[in-house]
N, C-alpha and C positions, 0 to 999 in steps of 0.2 A: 464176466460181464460183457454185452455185445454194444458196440459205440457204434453208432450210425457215422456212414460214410456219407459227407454232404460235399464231396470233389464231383459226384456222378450227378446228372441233371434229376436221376431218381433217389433221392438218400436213402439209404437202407442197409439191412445189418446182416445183409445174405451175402454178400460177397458177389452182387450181380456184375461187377467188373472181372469174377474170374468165370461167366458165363458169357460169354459175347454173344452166342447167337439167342440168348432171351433176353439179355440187354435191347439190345437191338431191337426186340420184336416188341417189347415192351416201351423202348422211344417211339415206335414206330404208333403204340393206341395214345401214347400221352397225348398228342393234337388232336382226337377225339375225344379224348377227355376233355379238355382243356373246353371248345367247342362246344360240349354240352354243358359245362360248368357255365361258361356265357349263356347259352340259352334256357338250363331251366335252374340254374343256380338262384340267388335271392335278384331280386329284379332290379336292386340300388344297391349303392355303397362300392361297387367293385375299386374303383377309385379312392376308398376311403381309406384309413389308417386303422386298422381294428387290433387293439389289444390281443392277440391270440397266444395262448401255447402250442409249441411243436415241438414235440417227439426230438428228442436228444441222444438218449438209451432207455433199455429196457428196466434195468435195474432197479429195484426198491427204494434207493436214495433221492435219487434226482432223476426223474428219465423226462423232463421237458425246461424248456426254456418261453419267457414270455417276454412278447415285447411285441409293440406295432407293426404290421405286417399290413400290406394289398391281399384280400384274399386271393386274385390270381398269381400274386407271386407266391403262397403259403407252400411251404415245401411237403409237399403230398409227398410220401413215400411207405416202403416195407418194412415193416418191425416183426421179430417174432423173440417170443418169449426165451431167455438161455437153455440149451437143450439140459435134459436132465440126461446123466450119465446113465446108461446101462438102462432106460426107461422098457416096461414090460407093459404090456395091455391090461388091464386089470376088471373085464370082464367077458362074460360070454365063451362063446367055441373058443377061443384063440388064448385067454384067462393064462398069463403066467410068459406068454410067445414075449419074444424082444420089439418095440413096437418097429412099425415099418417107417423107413424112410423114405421108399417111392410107392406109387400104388400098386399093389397087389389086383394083379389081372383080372380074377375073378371077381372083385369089387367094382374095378372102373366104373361102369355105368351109374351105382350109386353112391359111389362116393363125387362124382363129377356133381352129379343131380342137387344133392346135399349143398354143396359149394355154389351152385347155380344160383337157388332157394334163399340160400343167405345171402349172396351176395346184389339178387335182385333188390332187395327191404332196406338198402343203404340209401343208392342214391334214389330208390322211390319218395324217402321222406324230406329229402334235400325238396324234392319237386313238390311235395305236398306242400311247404312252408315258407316256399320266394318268394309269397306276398307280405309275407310277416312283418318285412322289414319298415314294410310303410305306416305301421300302427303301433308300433314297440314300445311300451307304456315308461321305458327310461332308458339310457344310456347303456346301463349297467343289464339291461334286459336284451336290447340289441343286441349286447355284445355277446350274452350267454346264447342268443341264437346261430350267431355266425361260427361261433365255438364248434356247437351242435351240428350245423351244416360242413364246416371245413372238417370233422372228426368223421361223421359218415361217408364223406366223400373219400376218405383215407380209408375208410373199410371198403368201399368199393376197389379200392387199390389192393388191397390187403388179398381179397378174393381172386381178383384180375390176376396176381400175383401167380394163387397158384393151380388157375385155367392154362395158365399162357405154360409155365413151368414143368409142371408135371401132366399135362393131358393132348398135348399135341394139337392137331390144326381143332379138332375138335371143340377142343379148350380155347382155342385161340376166337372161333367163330361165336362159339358162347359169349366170351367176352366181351367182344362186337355187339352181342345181341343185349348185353346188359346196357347198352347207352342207348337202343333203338327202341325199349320199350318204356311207354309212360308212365307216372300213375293218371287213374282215370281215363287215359286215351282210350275211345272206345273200337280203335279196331287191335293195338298194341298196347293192354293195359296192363299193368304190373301182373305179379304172377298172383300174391295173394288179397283178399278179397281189401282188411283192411288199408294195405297200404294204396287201395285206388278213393278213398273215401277222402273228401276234402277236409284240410285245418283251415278254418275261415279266420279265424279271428284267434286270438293270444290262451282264452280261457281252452279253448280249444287244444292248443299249442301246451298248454302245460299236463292238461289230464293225459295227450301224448307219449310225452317223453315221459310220462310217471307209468301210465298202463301199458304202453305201446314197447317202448323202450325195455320196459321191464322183460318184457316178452323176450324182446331180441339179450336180455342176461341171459334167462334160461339158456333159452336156443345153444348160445353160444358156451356156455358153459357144457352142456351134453356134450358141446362139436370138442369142447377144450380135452374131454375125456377119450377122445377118439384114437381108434391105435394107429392110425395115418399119423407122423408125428409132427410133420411141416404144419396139420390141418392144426390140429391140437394146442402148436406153439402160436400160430398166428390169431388163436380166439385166447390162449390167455392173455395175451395184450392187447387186446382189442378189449377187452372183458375192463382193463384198467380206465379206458375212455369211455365204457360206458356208462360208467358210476357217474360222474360229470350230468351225462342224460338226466338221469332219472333223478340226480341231486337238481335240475333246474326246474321237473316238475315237482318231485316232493314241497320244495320249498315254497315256489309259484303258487299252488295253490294252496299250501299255509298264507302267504302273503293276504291270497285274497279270502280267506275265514277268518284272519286278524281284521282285518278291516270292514269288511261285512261286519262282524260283532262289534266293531267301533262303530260303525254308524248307528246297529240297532241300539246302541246305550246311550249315543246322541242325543238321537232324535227318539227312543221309547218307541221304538215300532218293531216288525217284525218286515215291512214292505220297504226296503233301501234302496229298490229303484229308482223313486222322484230324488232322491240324494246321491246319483251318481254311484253305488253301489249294485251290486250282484246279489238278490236272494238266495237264503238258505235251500230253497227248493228247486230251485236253476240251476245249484250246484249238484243237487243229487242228480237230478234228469242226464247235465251232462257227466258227470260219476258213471250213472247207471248203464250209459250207450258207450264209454269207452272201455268202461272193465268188462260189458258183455262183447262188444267185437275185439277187442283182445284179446279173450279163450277162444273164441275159436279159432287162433291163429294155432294153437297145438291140435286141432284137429281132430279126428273123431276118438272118442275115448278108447275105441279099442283097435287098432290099426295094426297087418299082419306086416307093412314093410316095416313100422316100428319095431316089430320083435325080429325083424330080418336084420335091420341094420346093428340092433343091439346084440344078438347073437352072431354078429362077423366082426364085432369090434369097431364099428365104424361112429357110433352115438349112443355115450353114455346115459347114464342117470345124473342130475346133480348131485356133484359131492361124492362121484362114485364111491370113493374107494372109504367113505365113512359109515356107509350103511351094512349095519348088523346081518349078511347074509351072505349065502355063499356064491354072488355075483356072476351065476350064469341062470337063479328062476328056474329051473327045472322041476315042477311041480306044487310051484308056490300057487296060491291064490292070492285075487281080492276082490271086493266088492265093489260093480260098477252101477252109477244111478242109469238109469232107465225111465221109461213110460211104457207103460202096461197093462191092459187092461183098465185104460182109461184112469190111472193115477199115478202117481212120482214111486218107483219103487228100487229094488236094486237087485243085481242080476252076480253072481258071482262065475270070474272068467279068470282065466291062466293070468298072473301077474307079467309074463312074458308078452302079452295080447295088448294089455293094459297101460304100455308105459307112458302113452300120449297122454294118460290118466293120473299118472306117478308125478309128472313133470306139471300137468295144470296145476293139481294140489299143492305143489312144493311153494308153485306163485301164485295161487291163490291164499295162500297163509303168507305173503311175503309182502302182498299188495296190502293186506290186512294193516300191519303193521306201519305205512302209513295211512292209513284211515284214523288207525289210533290215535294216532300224532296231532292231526289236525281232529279228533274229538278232544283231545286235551285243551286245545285253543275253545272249544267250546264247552268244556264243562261250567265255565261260571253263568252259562244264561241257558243250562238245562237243556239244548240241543244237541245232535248229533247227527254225522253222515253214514250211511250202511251200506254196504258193500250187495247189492241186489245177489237173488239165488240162482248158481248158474246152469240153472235153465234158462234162464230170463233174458229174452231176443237171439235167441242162438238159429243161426244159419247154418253149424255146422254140428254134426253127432249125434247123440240121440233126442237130443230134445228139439234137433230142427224141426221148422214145422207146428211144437206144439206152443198154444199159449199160456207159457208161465208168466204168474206174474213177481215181481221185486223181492214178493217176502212165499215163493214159493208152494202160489196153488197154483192146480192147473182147471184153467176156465175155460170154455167158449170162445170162439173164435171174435164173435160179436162182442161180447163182454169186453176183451181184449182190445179190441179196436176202438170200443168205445172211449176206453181210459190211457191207450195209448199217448195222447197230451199231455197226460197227467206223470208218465212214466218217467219217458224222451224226450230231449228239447224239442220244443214245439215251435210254430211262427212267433210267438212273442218275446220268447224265451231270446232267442235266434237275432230277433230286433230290438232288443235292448241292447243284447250285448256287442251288438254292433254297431251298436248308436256308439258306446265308450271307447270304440278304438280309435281315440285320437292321438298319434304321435305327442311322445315329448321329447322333448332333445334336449333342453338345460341339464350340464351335470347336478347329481346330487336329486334333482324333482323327480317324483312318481306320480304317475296317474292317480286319478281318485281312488278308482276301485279297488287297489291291493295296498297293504303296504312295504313298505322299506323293507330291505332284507336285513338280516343281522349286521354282517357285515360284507364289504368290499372285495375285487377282486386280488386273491395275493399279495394281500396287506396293504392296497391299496385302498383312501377312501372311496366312498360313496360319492362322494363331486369331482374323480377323477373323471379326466378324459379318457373315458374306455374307445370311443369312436372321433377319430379326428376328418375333418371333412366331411 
């Protein structure tokens, strides 16, 4: 079991005190860190007392402690998962090899790349979300934000980690470049498309960390399969905090379909707007634009550096090592959708070609699964939310370009355009729910529009002081 070392200004379970000159090199970004944590971190609170957990060990028992913390003093540090003894690669060319402990030369380039990629998508959503602070619909909501923010920003450590470590001035300058780019900034904007896209408002903020975040499981589960072993240990711990993520969306937006469906059995309507609530159809539009810019964070369904990365051992499949096959594809096929002669069809290509396509699927059946969840909350008043078809607003693969629509025809450009309002949060949709982002600060009270969670944070109530100050 690995104990984090909290003697060092950076806690962590690497042993960076028997490395002095990446010690060093890494005290030496922490005042760049820190700097950008002031400048695009949440825009209040820094002063406040926020209930947080921090990383203790990695271990399955206990690996955090909670208690009130200043987010600038939160002890950002490196965690990596306990090595596994005698660990082998377990697919592709390399299938069976001991895995690697430094990087293998004829990889550098992309494995650096890999590590760039992920580690840009951390502190870009820190920056998408500093305004959050000033509308947090409860206490207990605040504080699962600043969680979310202080946790990504530890994955940007995580990554920094092993730029600066294993990649030399290179890596070191990378690292540099990860604090100088924004999201949105339009001549330095993030690397990919979603993470430049504004979170305006909370409802926002939960389909997020439900779609958005999920995304970043895969990712990192692939990376966790990886035969670099540093890269591997540091995404299965990372992988531990992100469940935290997508537990504050899943639930967030159950909150607010519990409540939606209470107002509509209030007041016998279907329109819960004039009562302070969120329409069922507001929630699909915004559904519909986060689970479609989502996919295409995996990229074009059939990508030849994906088959490159995954034939040198550098980015598994999820779950590698449980799928029924003989884990280097050599001859496999499958079946990739397409646009074709003017309709939705499927094209069959090397399973090897495909895995950008292996990996959307895995989370596309995975984001399903809370859809379900929050239809359950709707089965007593005969509604439901659906998961649009994904062709549907895609910027990137083969259905860029065409207009699909939700339930999977492909129309006319005009057509498309015309009903686009009807899809995608539109201007009203957009000003309602931004009429509702009013702060509440009483412990224990929620906004109108969602309700109460189950329960409290770490057996604490619901009228806890999660934020002091």
């Amino acid at each position: 079991m690995s104990i984090a070392d909290y003697s060092d200004r950076i806690p962590n379970n690497v042993d960076l005190a028997g490395d002095r000159k990446l010690q060093r090199a890494l005290e030496a970004w922490q005042p760049h860190f820190l700097d950008w944590w002031q400048q695009q971190g949440p825009v209040d609170f820094q002063e406040s007392e926020i209930y947080l957990r921090t990383a203790i060990s990695v271990d399955q028992e206990g690996w955090a402690q909670f208690g009130h913390v200043k987010m600038p003093d939160y002890r950002w540090g490196i965690f990596l998962a306990d090595a596994k003894p005698d660990r082998t690669i377990a697919y592709g060319d390399h299938l069976g090899e001991p895995a690697w402990q430094q990087v293998p030369g004829e990889y550098r380039g992309e494995l650096q790349r890999l590590i760039v990629v992920q580690g840009d998508t951390e502190p870009a959503s820190v920056e998408q979300q500093r305004h959050l602070c000033h509308t947090a619909p409860s206490l207990y909501d605040l504080r699962n934000l600043f969680q979310v923010n202080v946790e990504e920003a530890r994955h940007l450590w995580a990554m920094v980690y092993l730029l600066h470590g294993f990649f030399g001035r290179d890596g070191r300058e990378e690292a540099d470049e990860l604090l100088h780019r924004t999201s949105g900034d339009r001549d330095h904007p993030r690397i990919l498309g979603a993470f430049n896209e504004r979170t305006p408002d909370w409802l926002s903020f939960f389909f997020f960390t439900y779609f958005t975040d999920r995304d970043g499981k895969y990712q990192l589960a692939s990376l966790a399969e990886s035969g670099f072993d540093p890269l591997a240990r540091t995404c299965q711990f990372m992988l531990k905090e992100e469940a935290h993520h997508m537990f504050v969306g899943a639930t967030g937006i159950g909150r607010v379909v519990q409540r939606t469906v209470e107002l509509m059995r209030a007041h016998d309507t279907d329109d819960v707007a004039p009562y302070g609530g969120i329409n069922l159809d507001t929630l699909q539009r915004y559904l519909n634009f986060h689970f479609s810019v989502s996919l295409d964070l995996f990229g074009a369904e059939t990508s030849t550096n994906a088959a490159n990365y995954y034939a040198a051992g550098l980015k598994g499949r999820f779950q590698e090592e449980s799928r029924a096959d003989d884990h280097r594809l050599h001859g496999d096929e499958v079946a990739v959708p397409t646009v074709a002669d003017g309709r939705i069809t499927t094209e069959t290509v090397t399973a090897l070609s495909a895995l950008n396509l292996t990996l959307r699927d895995d989370y596309a059946a995975d984001c399903q699964k809370g859809i379900d969840r929050w239809n359950r909350i709707l089965a007593p008043i005969g509604r439901r939310l659906l998961a649009p078809h994904i062709g549907f607003n895609r910027q990137v693969g083969r259905f860029r370009g065409h207009p699909v629509t939700p339930d999977g025809r492909l129309v006319d450009a005009a057509t498309w355009e015309a009903q686009r309002d009807a899809w995608l949060p539109n201007a009203a949709d957009q000003a309602h729910v931004a009429s509702l982002m009013t702060a509440v600060r009483e412990p224990g009270r929620m906004a109108n529009w969602l309700a109460a969670p189950a329960n409290g944070i770490n057996g604490r109530p619901l009228d806890f002081e999660y934020v002091r100050g």
